[in-house]
C-alpha positions in Angstrom: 38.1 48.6 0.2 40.8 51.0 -1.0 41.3 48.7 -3.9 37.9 48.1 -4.7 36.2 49.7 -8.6 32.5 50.8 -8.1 31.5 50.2 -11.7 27.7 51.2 -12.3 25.3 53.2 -14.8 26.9 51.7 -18.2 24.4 51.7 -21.0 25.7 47.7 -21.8 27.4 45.8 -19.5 29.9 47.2 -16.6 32.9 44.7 -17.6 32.9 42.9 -21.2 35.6 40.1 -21.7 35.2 38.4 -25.1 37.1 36.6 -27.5 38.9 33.6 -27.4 42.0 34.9 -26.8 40.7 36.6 -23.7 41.8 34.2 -21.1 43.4 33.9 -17.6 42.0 37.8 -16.5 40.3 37.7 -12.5 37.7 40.2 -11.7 37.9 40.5 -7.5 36.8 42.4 -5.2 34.2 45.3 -7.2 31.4 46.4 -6.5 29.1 46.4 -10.1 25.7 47.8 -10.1 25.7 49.6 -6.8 26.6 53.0 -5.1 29.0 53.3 -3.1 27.0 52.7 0.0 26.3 49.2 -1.3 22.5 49.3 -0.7 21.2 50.6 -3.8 21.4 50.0 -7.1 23.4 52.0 -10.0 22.0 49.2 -12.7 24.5 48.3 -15.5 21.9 48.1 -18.4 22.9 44.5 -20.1 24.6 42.9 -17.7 27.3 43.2 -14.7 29.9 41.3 -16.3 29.6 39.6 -19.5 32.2 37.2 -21.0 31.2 36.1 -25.0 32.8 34.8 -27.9 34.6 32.0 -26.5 36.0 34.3 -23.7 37.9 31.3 -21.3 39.8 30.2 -18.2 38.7 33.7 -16.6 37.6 34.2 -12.9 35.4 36.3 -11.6 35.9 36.6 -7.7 37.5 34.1 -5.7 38.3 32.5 -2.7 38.0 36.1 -0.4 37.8 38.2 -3.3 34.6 38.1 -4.7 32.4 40.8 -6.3 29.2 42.3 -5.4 26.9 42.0 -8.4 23.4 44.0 -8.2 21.5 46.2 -9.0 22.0 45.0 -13.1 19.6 44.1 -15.4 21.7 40.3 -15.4 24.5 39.7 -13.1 26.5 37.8 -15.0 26.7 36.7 -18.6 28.3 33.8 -20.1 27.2 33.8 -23.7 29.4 31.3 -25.5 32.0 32.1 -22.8 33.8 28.0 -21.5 36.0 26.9 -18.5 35.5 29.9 -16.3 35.0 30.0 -12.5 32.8 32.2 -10.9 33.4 32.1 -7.4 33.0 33.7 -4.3 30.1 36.7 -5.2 27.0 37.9 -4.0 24.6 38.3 -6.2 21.6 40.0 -6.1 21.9 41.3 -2.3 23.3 43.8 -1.0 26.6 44.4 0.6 25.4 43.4 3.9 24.5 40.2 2.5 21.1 39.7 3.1 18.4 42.6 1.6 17.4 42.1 -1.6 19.2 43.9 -4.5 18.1 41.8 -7.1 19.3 41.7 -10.8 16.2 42.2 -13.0 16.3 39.3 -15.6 18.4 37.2 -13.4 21.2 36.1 -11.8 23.4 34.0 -13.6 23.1 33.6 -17.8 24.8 30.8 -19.3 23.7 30.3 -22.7 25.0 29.8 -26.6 27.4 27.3 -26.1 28.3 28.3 -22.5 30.4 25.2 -21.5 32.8 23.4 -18.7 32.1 26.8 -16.8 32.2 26.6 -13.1 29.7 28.2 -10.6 30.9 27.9 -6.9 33.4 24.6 -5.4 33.6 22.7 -2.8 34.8 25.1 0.0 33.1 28.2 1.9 35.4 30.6 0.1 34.2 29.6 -3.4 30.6 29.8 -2.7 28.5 31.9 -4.1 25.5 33.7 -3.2 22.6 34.0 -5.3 19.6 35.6 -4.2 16.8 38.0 -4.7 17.2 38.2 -8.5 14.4 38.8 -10.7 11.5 40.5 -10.8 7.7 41.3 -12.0 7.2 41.9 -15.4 10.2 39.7 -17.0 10.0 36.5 -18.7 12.6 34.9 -16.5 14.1 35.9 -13.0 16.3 33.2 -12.3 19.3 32.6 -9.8 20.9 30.8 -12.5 19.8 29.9 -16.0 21.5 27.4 -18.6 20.1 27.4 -22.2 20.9 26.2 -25.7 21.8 22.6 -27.1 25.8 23.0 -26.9 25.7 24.9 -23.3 26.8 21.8 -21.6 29.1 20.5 -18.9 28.9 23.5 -16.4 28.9 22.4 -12.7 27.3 24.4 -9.9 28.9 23.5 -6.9 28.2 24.7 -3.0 26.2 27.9 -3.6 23.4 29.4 -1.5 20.7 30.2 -4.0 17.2 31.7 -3.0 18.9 32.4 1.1 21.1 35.0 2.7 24.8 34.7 3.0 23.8 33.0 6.7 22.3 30.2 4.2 19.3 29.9 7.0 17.4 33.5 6.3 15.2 33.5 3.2 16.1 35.7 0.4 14.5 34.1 -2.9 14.8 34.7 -6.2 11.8 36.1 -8.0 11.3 32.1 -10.5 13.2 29.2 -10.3 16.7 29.0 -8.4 17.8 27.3 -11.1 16.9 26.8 -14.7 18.1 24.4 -17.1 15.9 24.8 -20.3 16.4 24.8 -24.5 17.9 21.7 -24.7 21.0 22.5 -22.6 22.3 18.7 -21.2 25.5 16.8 -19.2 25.1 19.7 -16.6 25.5 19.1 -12.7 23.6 20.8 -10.2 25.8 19.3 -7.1 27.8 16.7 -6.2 28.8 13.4 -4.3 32.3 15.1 -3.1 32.4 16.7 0.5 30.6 20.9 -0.2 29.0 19.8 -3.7 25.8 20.3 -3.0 24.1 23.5 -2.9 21.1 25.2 -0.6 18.1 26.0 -3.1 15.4 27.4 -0.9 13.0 30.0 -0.9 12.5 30.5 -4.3 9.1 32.1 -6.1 8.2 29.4 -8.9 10.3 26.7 -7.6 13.9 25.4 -6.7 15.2 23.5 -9.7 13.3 23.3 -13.1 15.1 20.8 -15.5 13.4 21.3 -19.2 16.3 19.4 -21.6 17.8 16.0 -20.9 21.0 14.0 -19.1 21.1 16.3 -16.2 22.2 15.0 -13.2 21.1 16.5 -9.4 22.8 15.4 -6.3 23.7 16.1 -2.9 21.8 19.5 -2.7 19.6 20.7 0.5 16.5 21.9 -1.7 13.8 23.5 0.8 16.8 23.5 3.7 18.3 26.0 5.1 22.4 25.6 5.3 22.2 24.0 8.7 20.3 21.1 7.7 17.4 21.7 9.7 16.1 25.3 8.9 12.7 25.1 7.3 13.0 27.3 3.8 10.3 25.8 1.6 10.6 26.6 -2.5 7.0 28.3 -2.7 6.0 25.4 -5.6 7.7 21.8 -6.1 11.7 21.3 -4.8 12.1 19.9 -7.9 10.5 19.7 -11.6 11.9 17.0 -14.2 10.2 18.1 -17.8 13.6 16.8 -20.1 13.8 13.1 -20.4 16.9 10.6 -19.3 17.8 13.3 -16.3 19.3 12.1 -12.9 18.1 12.6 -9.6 20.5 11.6 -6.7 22.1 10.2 -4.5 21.9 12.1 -1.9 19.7 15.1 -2.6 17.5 16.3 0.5 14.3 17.9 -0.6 12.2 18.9 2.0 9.4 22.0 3.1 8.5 22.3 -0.6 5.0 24.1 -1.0 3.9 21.7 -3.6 5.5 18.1 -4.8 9.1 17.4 -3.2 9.7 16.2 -6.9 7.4 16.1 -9.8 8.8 14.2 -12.8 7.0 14.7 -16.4 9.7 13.7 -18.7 10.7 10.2 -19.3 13.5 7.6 -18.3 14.3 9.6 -14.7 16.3 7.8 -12.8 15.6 8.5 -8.7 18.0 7.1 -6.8 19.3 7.8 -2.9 17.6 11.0 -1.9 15.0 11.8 1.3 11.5 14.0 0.1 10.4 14.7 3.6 7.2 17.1 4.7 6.7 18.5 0.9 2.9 19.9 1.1 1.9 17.8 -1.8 3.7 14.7 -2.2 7.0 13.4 -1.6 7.6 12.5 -5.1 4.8 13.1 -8.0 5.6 10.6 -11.4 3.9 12.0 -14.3 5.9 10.5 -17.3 6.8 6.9 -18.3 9.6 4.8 -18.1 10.8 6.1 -14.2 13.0 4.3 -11.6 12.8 5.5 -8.1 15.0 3.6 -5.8 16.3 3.3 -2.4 14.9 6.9 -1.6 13.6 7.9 1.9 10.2 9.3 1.4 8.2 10.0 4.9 5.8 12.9 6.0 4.7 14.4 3.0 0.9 15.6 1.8 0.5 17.6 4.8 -1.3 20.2 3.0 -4.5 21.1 1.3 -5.6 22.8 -1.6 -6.1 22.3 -5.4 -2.8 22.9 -7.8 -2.8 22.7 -11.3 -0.4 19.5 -11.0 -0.3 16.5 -10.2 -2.9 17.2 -6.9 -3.4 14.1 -5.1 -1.4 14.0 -1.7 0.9 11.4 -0.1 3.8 10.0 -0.7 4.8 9.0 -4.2 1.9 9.4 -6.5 2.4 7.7 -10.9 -0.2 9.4 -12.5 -1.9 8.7 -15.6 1.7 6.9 -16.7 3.1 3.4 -17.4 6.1 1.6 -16.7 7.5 3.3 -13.0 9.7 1.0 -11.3 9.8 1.8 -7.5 12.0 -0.4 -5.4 13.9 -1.0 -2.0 12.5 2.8 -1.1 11.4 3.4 3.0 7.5 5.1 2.6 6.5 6.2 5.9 4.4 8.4 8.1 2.8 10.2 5.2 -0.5 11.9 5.6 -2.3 10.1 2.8 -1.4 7.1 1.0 1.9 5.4 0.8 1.8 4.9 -3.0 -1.0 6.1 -5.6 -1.3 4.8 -8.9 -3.8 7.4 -11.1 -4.3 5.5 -14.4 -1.3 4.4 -16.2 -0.4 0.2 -16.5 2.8 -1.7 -16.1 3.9 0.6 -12.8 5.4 -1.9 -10.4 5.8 -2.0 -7.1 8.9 -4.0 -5.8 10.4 -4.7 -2.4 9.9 -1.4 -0.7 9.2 -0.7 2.8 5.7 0.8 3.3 4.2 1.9 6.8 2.5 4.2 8.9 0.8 6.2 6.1 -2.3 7.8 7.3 -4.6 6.4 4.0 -4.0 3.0 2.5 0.0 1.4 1.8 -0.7 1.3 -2.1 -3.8 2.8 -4.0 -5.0 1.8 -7.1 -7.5 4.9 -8.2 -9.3 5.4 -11.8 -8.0 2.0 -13.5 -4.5 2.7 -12.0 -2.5 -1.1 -13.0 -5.2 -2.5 -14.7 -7.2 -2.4 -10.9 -5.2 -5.8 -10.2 -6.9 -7.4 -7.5 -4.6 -7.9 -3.8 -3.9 -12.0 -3.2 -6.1 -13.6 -0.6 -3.8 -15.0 1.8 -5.2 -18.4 3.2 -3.0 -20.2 5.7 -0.2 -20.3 8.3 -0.7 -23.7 9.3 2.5 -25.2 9.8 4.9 -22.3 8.9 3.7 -21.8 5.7 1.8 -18.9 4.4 -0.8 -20.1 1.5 -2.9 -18.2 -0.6 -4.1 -17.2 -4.0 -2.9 -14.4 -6.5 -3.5 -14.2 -10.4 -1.6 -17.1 -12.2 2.3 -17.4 -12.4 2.3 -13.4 -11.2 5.6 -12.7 -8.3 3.5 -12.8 -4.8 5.7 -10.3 -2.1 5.4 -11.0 1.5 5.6 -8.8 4.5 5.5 -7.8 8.1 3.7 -4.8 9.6 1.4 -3.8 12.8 -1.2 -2.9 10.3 -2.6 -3.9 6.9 0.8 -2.3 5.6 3.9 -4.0 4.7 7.1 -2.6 6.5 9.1 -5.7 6.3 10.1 -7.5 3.5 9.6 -11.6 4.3 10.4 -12.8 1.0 8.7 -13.6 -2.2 7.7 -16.2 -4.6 5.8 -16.7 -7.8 2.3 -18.8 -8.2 1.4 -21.4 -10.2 -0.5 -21.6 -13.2 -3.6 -22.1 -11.0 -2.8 -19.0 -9.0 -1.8 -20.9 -5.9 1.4 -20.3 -4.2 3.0 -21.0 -0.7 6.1 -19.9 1.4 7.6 -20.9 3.9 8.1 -18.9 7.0 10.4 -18.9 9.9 8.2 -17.3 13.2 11.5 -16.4 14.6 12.5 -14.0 12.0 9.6 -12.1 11.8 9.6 -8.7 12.9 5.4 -7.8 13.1 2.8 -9.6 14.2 0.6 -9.3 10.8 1.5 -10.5 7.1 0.3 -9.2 4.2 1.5 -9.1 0.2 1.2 -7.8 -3.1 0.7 -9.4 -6.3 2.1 -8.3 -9.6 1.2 -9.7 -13.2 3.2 -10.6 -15.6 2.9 -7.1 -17.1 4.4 -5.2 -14.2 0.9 -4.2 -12.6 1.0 -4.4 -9.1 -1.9 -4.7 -6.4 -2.3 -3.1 -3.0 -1.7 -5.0 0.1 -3.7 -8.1 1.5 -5.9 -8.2 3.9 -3.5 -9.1 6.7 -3.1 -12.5 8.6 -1.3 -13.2 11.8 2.1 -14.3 11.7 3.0 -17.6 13.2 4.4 -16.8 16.2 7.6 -18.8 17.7 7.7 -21.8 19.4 7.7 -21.6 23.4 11.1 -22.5 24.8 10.8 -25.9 26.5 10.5 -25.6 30.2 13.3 -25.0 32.0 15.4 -28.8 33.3 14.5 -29.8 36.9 16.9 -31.6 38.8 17.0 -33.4 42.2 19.3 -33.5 44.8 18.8 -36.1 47.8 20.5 -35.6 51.0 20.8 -38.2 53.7 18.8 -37.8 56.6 21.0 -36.5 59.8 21.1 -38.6 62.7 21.0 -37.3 66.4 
């Protein structure tokens, strides 16, 4: 503490590094924007620190020497400012870490070119805290926001945004945790390496809002407290996808969100290895064309009610009023309406996934949703073979469930010109006592399920062998 600058009250910004020959300086250990009681603000008007013009390879804080920056109008400003590491900081809270202190505008700026810039690591003692920024009356109140066309290739790695330092207390930011928006693309909100990922939770208009293309998010707890477990809902969806060709996953958990666990409106997402779990809405919401979602868990979501101005019906993955979704290999379970919904929109197909348990139907077809194509009428079991009808030369997917759902995948063939297909089963590999299937056209419409037959059961073992033995009769 003896070492430590209070630096507060400055009409622009407390600290200004800029040029491009301003490189390699660390700013550790100060206090910027509060008193010297750390609980109260002494605002820095512009900004607590601001690197620009090509400022580079600077630090600000550190593993176990990081700032406390609140109390400003911005936190920290990277305007055309590349490869420097901010590390280590709270910011927006207080000194004890946990009451709100919040920078006005926002936490973290990175705009103009901002690039290769590094918020947080892999390790406890590069994290960063960002919490309780913003508030009423300005246009953005951010944890973090990355803007412009050239501000690209900044990684934000292991924070807690929108929680205490605990990571399981709330302590949201006023919008967004984080905002990528005016075109700003090749950014990475977490990682597949061991600490990556970040805690976004708590926040007022939403975890993560992605407005520009090739973004990729993975391995963050969004609506999860640090523990895994702690219930910190964003207070809209975990995540919102406007920018096109933007990556979701692996490994993302996005969970507790008030509204959609993930509501997609730009085109060519890619969805890939991630668990949306008990969002109020839906689990994942597809609202523009040309989306893959695969091998994602997605159970327990559309437990609430209400109208929102998005994307409103409930379950577990809704496509809405869109084309040409691909959903595969995914696990849909437990949800509290349907499984799948398809509102409007053609060509959406429905491929291989695991679908069971959901309160309303496995897949819906509402308001001409894929063409309204019909389910195939299965016919027979006689003799192991399941026979049936579906439109003509369209792939016909069989599966096992308890209900009229399909939680198994049996297999799948395609009909013949006359609609009439056939598979053959084997009783002793089937896991439920039902079949049922889907249809899908040669356009990539598919149907709901079938009204379900029994499955063949197995064969009886043969009766045990019975054997004699004679013994000769004693003599007395």
């Amino acid at each position: 503490a003896g070492e430590r600058n209070l630096i507060g009250g400055a009409e622009h910004s407390g600290l200004l590094i800029t040029g491009a020959a301003t490189s390699g300086n660390t700013v550790a250990g100060n206090w910027i924007g509060v008193d010297g009681s750390g609980q109260s603000a002494l605002r820095n008007k512009v900004a607590g620190v601001v690197l620009s013009d090509g400022a580079q390879a600077n630090t600000i804080g550190g593993p176990g020497q990081g700032n406390l920056l609140s109390g400003n109008d911005i936190g920290i400003y990277l305007d055309s400012a590349a490869g420097n590491l901010i590390a280590g900081n709270i910011i927006g809270l207080a000194a004890d870490g946990k009451t709100p202190l919040g920078n006005s505008t926002g936490g973290i700026f990175a705009i103009n070119a901002a690039q290769n810039n590094q918020i947080g690591g892999t390790t406890p003692a590069l994290r960063n805290v960002i919490s309780g920024n913003g508030a009423p009356g300005t246009p953005f109140g951010q944890g973090i926001y990355i803007a412009d066309t050239n501000s690209a290739a900044n990684e934000i790695l292991g924070n807690y945004i929108g929680t205490s330092s605990s990571g399981i207390a709330p302590a949201g930011n006023y919008r967004q945790g984080i905002l990528i928006g005016a075109g700003a693309q090749n950014n990475q909100i977490g990682g597949t390496t061991p600490g990556a990922g970040n805690v976004i939770a708590y926040n007022g208009l939403g975890g993560i809002r992605i407005d520009s293309p090739y973004n990729r998010v993975q391995g963050n707890l969004v609506g999860v407290g640090g523990d895994g477990k702690t219930r910190l809902g964003n207070q809209s969806n975990g995540v919102r996808i406007g920018g096109n060709n933007n990556t979701v996953g692996p490994g993302n958990i996005i969970s507790n969100n008030q509204h959609s666990g993930l509501l997609l409106l730009g085109s060519y997402t890619t969805v890939r290895a991630n668990t949306f779990e008990q969002n109020g809405r839906s689990g994942v919401c597809v609202a523009g064309p040309n989306t893959t979602l695969d091998a994602n868990l997605v159970r327990g979501n559309g437990t609430s009610s209400g109208s929102w101005p998005e994307c409103s019906i409930r379950g577990g993955i809704v496509i809405t009023s869109t084309d040409d979704t691909l959903v595969t290999d995914n696990t849909i379970t437990g949800n509290a309406d349907a499984g799948i919904t398809v509102y409007g929109g053609q060509s959406n197909s429905l491929l291989g996934n695991s679908i069971s348990g959901n309160l309303g139907l496995g897949i819906r077809l509402l308001s001409g949703g894929n063409n309204n194509v019909t389910a195939p009428l299965l016919r027979s079991t006689a003799n192991d073979m399941l026979r049936g009808q579906s439109c003509a030369s369209c792939r016909v997917e069989v599966f096992t469930d308890t209900t009229n759902q399909g939680r198994d995948f049996v297999g799948a063939t395609v009909a013949g010109s006359d609609g009439s297909f056939a598979l053959a089963l084997d009783p002793e590999k089937l896991s439920g006592p039902r079949l049922t299937a889907t249809q899908t056209d040669a356009l990539g419409n598919t149907s709901p399920f079938a009204t379900a037959v029994a499955a063949p059961r197995p064969a009886p073992p043969p009766p045990p062998a019975t054997s004699w033995l004679y013994l000769p009769i004693a003599q007395r």
